[in-house]
C-alpha positions, -999 to +999 in steps of 0.1 A: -534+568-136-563+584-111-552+613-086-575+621-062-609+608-076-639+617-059-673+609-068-704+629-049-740+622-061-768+643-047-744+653-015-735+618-010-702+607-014-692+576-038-658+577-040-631+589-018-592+604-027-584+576-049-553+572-063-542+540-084-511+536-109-518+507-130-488+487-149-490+476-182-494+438-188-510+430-152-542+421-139-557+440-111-584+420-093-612+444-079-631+430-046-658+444-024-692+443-010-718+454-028-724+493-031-684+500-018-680+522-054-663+493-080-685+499-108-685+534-103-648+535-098-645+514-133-670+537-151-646+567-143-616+550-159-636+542-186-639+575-195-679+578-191-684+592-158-666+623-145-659+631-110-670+656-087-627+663-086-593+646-097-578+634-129-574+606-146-544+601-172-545+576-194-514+566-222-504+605-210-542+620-221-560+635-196-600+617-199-617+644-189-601+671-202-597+678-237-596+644-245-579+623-271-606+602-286-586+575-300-570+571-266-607+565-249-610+538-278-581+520-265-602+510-235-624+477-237-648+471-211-680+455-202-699+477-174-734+461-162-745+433-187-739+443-225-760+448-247-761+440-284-785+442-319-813+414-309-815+413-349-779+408-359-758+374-357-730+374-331-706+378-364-724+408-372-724+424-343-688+424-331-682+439-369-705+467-367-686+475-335-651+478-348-667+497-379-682+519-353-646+527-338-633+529-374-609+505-368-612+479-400-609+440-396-612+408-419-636+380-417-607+357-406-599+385-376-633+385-361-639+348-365-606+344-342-619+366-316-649+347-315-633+316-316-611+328-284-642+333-265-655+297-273-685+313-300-670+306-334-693+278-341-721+300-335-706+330-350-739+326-377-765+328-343-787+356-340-785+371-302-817+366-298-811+332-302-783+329-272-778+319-240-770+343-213-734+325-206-734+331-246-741+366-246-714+372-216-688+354-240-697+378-269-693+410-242-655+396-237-654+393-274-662+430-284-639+441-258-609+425-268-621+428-306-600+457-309-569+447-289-572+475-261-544+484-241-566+491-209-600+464-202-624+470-178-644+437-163-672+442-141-681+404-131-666+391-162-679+353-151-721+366-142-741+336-160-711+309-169-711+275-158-674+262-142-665+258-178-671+287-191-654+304-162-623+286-167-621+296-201-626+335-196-596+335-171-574+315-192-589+342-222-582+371-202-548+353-190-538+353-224-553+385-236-522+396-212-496+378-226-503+384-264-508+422-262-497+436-228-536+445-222-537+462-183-568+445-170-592+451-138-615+428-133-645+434-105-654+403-090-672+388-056-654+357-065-628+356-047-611+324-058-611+333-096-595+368-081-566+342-068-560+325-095-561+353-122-546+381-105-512+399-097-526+423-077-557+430-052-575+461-047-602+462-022-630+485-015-651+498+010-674+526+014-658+541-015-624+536-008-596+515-012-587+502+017-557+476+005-531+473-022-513+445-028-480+432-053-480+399-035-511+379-053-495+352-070-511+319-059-479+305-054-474+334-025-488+329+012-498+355+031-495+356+069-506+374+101-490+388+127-501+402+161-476+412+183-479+423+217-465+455+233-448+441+257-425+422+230-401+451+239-398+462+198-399+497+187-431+499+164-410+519+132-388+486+134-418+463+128-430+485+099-396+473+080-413+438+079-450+443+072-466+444+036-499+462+054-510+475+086-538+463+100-539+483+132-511+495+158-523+509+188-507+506+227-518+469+234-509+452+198-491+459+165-511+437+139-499+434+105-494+416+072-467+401+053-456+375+030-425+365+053-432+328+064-431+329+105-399+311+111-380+345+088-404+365+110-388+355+142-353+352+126-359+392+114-370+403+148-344+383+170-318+407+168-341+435+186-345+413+215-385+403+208-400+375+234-402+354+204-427+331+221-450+365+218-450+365+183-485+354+164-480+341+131-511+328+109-513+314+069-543+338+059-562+331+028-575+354+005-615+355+023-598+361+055-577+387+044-611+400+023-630+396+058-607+409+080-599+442+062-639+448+063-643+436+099-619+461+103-633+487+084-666+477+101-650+485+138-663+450+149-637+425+171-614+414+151-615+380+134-595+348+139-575+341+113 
């Protein structure tokens, strides 16, 4: 979808040779510290921010050059905190919006998106009259209002009580399942990543530093260290890591789904000391805090 995005403001570089394929029907989760280029990153797919160089492609349209307008329309999103007609009820507002993409829908329509984002009984509000978590569920609403085939979060849960978040994730889990939306959600909450995700990006200093296919919460992750003298040929290790961590001439480090008992039974037959062999059950914050202590070039962490 993006090929070689880079963002430079004022000399200063945002973003860095990305590149990112995204599936249909999955849900990317988004992590990293503040000011590592997520928001910027989304804006580009959104179609709203060009870059300094690269492409994006989107449903085979190119965004940024001669592009297809109903194919930027296809995109839902909700960048920074949305923002909506003060004067107008929550009813009237997510219809203005599908007038103003032209696409036409009944009374019955709009009141079922609103119910899907908990607001139907307020549907008659004015949005001066909400609460912030109410004005976050009414974002979710008008971008799903027109059944988009790409949505862009930006910390879809900002101002929702433990309630409210479980219902955007089940929303946005469904969203998925009814209409094959692709969804990347930006989040610093990591445990709502876990549980809503099938993939993990993760950022840092403009860049993505990790992919992943292994997310599912019903998936451990584990990792390895494994000394030099293990006597094993580096290339064979690679065979049995998901991701790198580092690889230098003390200590091959690495990450894989493989549970530590399949480890040892994989690297048996190249004669490793398998009492040299480091196995720990990472969870998502270490693997989040290890990549950036990594990318920090501080000691490495304990798992």
């Amino acid at each position: 979808m993006s090929k070689g995005i880079n963002v430079s403001i004022k000399k200063k570089e945002i973003l860095h040779d990305i590149n990112l394929t995204l599936e249909k029907g999955k849900i990317y989760g988004l992590l990293g510290p503040n000011g590592a280029g997520k928001t910027t990153l989304l804006k580009v797919l959104l179609g709203i921010f060009p870059p300094t160089s690269g492409e994006v492609i989107f449903e085979g349209n190119n965004l940024y050059c001669n592009p297809n307008n109903d194919v930027i329309q296809s995109i839902g999103s909700i960048i920074e905190f949305p923002r909506f007609y003060e004067n107008l009820t929550l009813f009237e507002n997510i219809k203005l919006h599908l007038n103003y993409l032209k696409r036409s829908a009944s009374e019955e329509e709009i009141n079922e998106v609103l119910g899907a984002v908990g607001l139907y009984e307020h549907k008659d509000k004015l949005f001066s009259q909400t609460s912030l978590g109410m004005k976050q569920r009414l974002g979710i609403a008008r971008a799903i209002a027109h059944a988009p085939a790409l949505l862009l979060r930006d910390e879809p849960t900002n101002g929702l009580d433990p309630y409210g978040i479980k219902e955007v994730r089940e929303m946005l889990i469904q969203e998925v399942m009814k209409n094959g939306t692709t969804v990347v959600i930006s989040s610093h909450l990591l445990s709502e990543i876990n549980l809503m995700a099938d993939e993990l990006l993760i950022m840092n200093k403009g860049q993505i530093i990790f992919e992943s296919a292994f997310m599912k919460n019903t998936q451990h992750l584990y990792l390895y260290k494994i000394p030099a003298e293990a006597g094993i040929d580096w290339a064979d290790i690679e065979e049995f890591a998901d991701h790198i961590i580092s690889r230098n001439t003390q200590q091959f480090e690495f990450i894989s789904v493989v549970h530590p008992s399949e480890m040892k039974e994989n690297l048996n037959p190249y004669g490793v000391n398998m009492e040299s062999i480091d196995g720990f059950k990472l969870s998502l914050e270490d693997l989040y805090l290890k990549l950036l202590t990594k990318e920090e070039g501080h000691e490495s962490v304990s798992a």
